[in-house]
N, C-alpha and C positions, 0 to 999 in steps of 0.2 A: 657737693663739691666736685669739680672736674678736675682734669688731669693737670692742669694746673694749679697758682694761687689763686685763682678764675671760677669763682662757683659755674660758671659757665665755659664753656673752653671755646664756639663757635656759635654767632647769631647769627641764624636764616631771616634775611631779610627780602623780601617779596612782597608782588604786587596782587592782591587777592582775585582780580581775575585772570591771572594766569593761572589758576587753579580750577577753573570753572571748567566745565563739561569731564576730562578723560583725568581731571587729577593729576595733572604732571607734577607741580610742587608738589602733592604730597608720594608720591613716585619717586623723587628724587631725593627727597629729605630721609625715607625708609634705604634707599638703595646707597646714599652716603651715610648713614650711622650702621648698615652691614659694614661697607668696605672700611672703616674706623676700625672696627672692631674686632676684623680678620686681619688687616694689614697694621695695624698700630696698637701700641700698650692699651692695657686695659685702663677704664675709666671717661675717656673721651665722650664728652657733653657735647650735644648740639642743643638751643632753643629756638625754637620758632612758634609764634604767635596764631593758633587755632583753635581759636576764640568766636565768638557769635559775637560779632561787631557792633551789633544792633541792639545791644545790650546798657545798661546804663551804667557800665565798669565805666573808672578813669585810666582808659588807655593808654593814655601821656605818660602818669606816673609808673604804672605796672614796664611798658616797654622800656622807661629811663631805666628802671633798677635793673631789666635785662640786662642793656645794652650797657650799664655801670660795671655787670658781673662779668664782661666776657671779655674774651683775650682777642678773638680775630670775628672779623668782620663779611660775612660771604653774601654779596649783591647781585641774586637772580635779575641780570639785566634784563629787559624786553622793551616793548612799546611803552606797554601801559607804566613801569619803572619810573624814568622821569615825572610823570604824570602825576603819581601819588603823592601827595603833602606829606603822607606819614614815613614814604621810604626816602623819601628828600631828607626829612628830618633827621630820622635814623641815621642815614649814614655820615651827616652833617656833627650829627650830637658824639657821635663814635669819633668821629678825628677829632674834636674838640676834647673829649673825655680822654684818650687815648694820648695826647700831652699831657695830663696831670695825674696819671695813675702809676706812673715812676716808671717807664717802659719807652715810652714815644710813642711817634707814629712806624714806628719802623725797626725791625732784628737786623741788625749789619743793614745787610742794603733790599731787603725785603721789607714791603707793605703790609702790615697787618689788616688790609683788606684787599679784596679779591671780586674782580668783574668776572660775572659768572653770564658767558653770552647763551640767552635761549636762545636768538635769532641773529642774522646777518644784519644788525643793526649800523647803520652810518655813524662814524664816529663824531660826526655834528649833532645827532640824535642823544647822546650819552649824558649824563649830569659829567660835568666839568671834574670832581672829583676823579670819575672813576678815567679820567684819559692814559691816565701815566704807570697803571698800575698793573698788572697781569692778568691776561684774558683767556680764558679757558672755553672756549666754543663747545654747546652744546647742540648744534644746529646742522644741516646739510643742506645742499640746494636745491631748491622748489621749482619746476616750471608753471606752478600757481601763481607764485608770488616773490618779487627781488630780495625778499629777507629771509629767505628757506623757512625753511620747517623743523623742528624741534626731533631730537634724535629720541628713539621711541624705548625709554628705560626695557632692559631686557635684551634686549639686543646688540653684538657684539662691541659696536662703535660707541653705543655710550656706556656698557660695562667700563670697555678702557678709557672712556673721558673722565669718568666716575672715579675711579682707579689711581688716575695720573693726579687728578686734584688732589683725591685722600692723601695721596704719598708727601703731597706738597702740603696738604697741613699740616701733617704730621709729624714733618720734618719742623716745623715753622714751631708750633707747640712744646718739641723737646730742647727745642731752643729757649725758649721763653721758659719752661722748666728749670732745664739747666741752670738760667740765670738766677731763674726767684729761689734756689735754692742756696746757691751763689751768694745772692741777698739774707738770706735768711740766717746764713752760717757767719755772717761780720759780727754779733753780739758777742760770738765769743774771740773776737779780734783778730782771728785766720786773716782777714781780706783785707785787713787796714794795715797789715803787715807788710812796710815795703820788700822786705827779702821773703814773702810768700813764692810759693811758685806759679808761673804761669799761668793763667788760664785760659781756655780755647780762643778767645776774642780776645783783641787791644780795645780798651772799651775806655771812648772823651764822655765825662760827664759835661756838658754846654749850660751854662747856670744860665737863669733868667737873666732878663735885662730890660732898663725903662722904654718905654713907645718908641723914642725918638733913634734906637740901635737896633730895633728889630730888623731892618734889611740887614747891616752888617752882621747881624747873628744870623740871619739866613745864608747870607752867600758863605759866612764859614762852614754850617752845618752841611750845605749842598758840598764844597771840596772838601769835607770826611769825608763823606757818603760816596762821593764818586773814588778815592783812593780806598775804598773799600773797610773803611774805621767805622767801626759799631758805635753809634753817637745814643747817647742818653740824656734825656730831659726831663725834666720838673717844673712843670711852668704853676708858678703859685694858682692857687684857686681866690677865687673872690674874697672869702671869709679863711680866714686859716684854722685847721682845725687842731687838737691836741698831737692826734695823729702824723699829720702834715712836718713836721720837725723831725722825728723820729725816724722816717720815709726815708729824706731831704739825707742825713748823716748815712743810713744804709746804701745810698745810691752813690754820694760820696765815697765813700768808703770802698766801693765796688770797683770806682772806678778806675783805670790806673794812671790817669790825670786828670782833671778838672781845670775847665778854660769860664776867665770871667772879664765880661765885657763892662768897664765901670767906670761912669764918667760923674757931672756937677750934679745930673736930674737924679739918679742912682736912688729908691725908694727903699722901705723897709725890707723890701723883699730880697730882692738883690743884696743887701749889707748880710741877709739871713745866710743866704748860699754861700755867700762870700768868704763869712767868717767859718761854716763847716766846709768849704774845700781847705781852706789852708789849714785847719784844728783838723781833720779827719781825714783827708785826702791822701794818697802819694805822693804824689806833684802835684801843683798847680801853677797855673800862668795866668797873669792881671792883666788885662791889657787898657791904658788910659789915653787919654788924648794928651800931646805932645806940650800942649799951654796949659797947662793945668798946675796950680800951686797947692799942692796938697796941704802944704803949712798954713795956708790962707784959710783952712776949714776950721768947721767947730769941731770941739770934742765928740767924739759918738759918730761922726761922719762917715759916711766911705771913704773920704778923702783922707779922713786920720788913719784909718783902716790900713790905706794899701799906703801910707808913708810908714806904719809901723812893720807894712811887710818886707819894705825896701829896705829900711834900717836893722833888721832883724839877721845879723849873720846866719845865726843859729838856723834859722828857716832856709837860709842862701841855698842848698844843696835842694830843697823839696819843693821851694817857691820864688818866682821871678817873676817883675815885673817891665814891663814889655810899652815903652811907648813911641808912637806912632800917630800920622795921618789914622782917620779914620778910613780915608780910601786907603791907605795900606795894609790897614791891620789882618783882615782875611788872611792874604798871603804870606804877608810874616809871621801870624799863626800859623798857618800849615807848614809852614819852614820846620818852625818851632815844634810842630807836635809832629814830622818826620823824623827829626834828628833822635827822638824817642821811638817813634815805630817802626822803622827799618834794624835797628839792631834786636826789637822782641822779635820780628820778624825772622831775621836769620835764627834766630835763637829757637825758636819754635821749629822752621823748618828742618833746624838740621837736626833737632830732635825724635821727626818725624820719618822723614828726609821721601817725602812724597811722591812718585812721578805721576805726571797727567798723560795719559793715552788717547786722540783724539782720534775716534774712530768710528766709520761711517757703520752703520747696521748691518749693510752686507758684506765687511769682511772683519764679523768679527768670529769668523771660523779659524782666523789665524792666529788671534792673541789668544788663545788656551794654554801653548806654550811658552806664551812670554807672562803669563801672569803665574803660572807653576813654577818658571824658573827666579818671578821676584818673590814670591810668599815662601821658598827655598829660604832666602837671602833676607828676610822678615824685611823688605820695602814695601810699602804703603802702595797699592795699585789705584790713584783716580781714573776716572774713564767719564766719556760725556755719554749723552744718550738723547743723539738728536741726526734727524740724517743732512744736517747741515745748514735749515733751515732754522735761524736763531731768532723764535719769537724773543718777546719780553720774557714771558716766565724760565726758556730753555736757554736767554742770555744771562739771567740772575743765576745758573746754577752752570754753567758754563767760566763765568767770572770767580765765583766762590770758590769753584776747585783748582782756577787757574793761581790764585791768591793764595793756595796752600801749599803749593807746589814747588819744588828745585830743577826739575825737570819738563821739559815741552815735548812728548815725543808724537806725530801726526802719521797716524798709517795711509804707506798709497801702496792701495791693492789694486781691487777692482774700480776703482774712483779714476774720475779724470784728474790731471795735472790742476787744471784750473781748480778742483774742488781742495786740492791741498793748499795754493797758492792762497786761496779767501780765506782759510780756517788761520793759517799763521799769520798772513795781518789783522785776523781777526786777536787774535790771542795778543800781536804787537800792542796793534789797541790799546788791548785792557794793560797791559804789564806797563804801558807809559805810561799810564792816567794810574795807577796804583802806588807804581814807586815798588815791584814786589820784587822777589828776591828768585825769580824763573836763572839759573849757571847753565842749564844746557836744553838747546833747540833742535834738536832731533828731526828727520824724516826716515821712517821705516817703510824700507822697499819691502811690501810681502807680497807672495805670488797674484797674479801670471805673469810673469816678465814679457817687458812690451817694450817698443821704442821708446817711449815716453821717461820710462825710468831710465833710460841709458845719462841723459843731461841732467849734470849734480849740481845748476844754477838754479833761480828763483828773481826775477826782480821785484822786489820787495821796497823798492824807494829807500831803503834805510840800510845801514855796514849791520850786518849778521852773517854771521859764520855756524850754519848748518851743520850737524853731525848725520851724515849720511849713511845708515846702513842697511847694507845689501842683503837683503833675508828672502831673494826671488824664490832661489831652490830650495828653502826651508829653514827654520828657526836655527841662528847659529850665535850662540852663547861666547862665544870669543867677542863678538861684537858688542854686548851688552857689558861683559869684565867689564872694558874701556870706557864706555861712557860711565859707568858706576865708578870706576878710578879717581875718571876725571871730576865727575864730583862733588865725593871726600876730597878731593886735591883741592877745590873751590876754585875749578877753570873755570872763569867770567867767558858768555859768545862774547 
């Protein structure tokens, strides 16, 4: 059993001649299950497949029960990667199984899989899957050859590429922990309990729905995932199994809304989810087509269904139904499931009550006294850890802690004007597209005092009102009092 509910916790999926001649797969799979187990809790499983091929096993079924067991997904990209029928499969059968294991494809707005670049591979070169999902380069540049060369396990540059990935599953896994434990503890009715307290995620359960709704349940699950809402799925399996109901109510139950898309075609399955969001759920929202005569249906229907939920006072406070254009529905569910996540949201942060510190590598010789003077004052210090450059992976964890935050504050020290200028549209960005709950936008002058700091504007295209403070000649705590006042006071920039 691994660290998680995942007899397996991570599959090494690989192309078996990149392993040929110097061993790099097996180099890298020893040198990631060290960094696991220096840098993260005990117990963490990797599997990978080193096996004699040429053997008369059935590989199909032995790799499916792997890839059934595990939580995340790690795709040693290369040449030969596309190539293989069995790593095409793999990583195909993993997002497939990965809907119907009660998780998704995705923790908040992380992939549960991971491009893991050997080489400077062209992103035309790539299976389609992996385009959109975070690339961790194992590679450096060749004058042999346009797709560099492979960074030589041992040596400094891939210790820390080694390093930075482990951190990122291992962050990704006590996530998935947290949850399935989450999960595990609803039988004795904690989580089904609307007046439970909080917990870390606003987490939509998104119930199945017939063929002909699948875009519209996509384009809703795409605006959660970009306001930064932890979406959970269950997409029925072909055969249902005893299991499968039991599942279906725990994820329910987890969730602190459940959204159901439900029209004429509406099958067994759908009626299944339907009836455990609103019997087991928190809230839930129905959303039907606007012509739709639910009295016109038989008994047992969905149609009878969601007319009993409309007529149901009793239910009125936990469950509402919602109809609409099908081209409208998306948006007037995210309406809908804002007016519910913006108030956990403050609720959460001022529990917290977070600041994010956005601060380039080379001055972070000046926050030493500014994070002494908030763990003083028991404030939550975020901080990014990028020098500005925001791939995919350093933007999902850039976003995440922007999302938790009450506070914006961006150091200019040593950095140019321009580089502050790009991080706080960078930050406006995500806080529009989120809807979060960011009261104060900060610039901190930390030394060497230059021209540059003298000018307390910024054009930003957009009305923000900056908290400007002056900490050239050294840390000054009268300046933080104020932005801390300001707050608890809940001054909106």
């Amino acid at each position: 059993m691994g660290y998680t509910r995942f007899p397996h916790d991570i599959f090494l999926s690989y192309a078996r001649a990149d392993d040929e001649g110097e061993g790099w797969i097996t180099q890298f799979d020893t040198r990631l299950r060290q960094a696991l187990l220096q840098r993260g809790p005990k117990g963490i499983t990797v599997w990978r497949d080193v096996r004699d091929l040429s053997g008369h096993q059935d590989i199909d079924s032995t790799i499916k029960e792997a890839l059934d067991s595990a939580a995340l997904f790690l795709a040693l990209n290369s040449v030969q990667y596309p190539q293989s029928d069995y790593c095409r499969r793999e990583l195909q059968y993993f997002l497939e199984k990965s809907e119907r294991d009660g998780l998704g494809q995705r923790i908040g707005t992380a992939n549960r899989w991971f491009n893991v670049l050997q080489y400077d591979i062209p992103h035309g070169q790539w299976l389609p899957q992996l385009n959109n999902v975070a690339a961790y380069p194992f590679h450096r540049k060749s004058n042999n050859t346009t797709i560099g060369e492979r960074l030589r396990p041992g040596t400094q540059p891939f210790d820390s590429r080694i390093n930075e990935l482990a951190d990122a599953l291992i962050k990704l896994l006590k996530e998935i922990g947290t949850q399935a434990d989450a999960t595990d503890s609803v039988s004795d009715g904690r989580t089904s309990d609307p007046s439970a307290p909080p917990q870390d995620r606003f987490l939509v359960f998104v119930a199945d729905v017939f063929d002909d709704l699948l875009p519209t349940r996509a384009r809703l699950i795409e605006g959660l995932q970009q306001r930064g809402i932890h979406v959970m799925t269950n997409r029925a399996p072909q055969t249902q199994t005893l299991e499968s109901k039991p599942i279906l109510e725990k994820i329910v139950a987890l969730a602190d809304l459940s959204i159901h898309l439900v029209n004429r075609n509406s099958d067994a399955a759908v009626r299944e989810q339907l009836e455990a969001g609103v019997a087991r759920g928190r809230r839930s929202i129905v959303w039907i087509p606007t012509d739709w005569d639910l009295n016109a249906e038989q008994p047992g229907s969905a149609g009878r269904m969601v007319a009993a939920i409309e007529t149901n006072v009793e239910q009125s406070s936990r469950s509402r139904v919602v109809r609409v254009s099908r081209r409208e529905a998306p948006d007037v569910l995210l309406d809908e499931v804002s007016k519910l996540y913006q108030p956990w949201m403050r609720e959460r942060n001022g529990a917290l009550s977070p600041v994010f510190f956005d601060i380039h590598p080379k001055d972070w010789k000046y926050a030493d006294a500014v994070f002494a003077y908030l763990e003083d004052r028991k404030i939550v210090p975020l901080s990014s850890r990028d020098d500005g450059e925001l791939d995919p992976m350093r933007l999902s964890e850039f976003r995440e802690k922007l999302l938790k935050a009450r506070a914006l504050v961006v150091f200019f020290g040593t950095v140019d004007r321009q580089w502050v200028k790009n991080r706080l549209l960078k930050a406006l960005q995500v806080a529009m597209s989120a809807d979060n709950g960011i009261k104060i936008w900060g610039v901190y002058e930390a030394p060497p005092p230059t021209d540059e700091k003298g000018n307390k504007r910024f054009e930003l295209g957009v009305p923000l009102n900056l908290e400007w403070m002056d900490h050239v000649n050294g840390f000054n705590s009268k300046l933080f009092d104020e932005l801390l006042n300001k707050m608890s006071a809940g001054v909106m920039s």
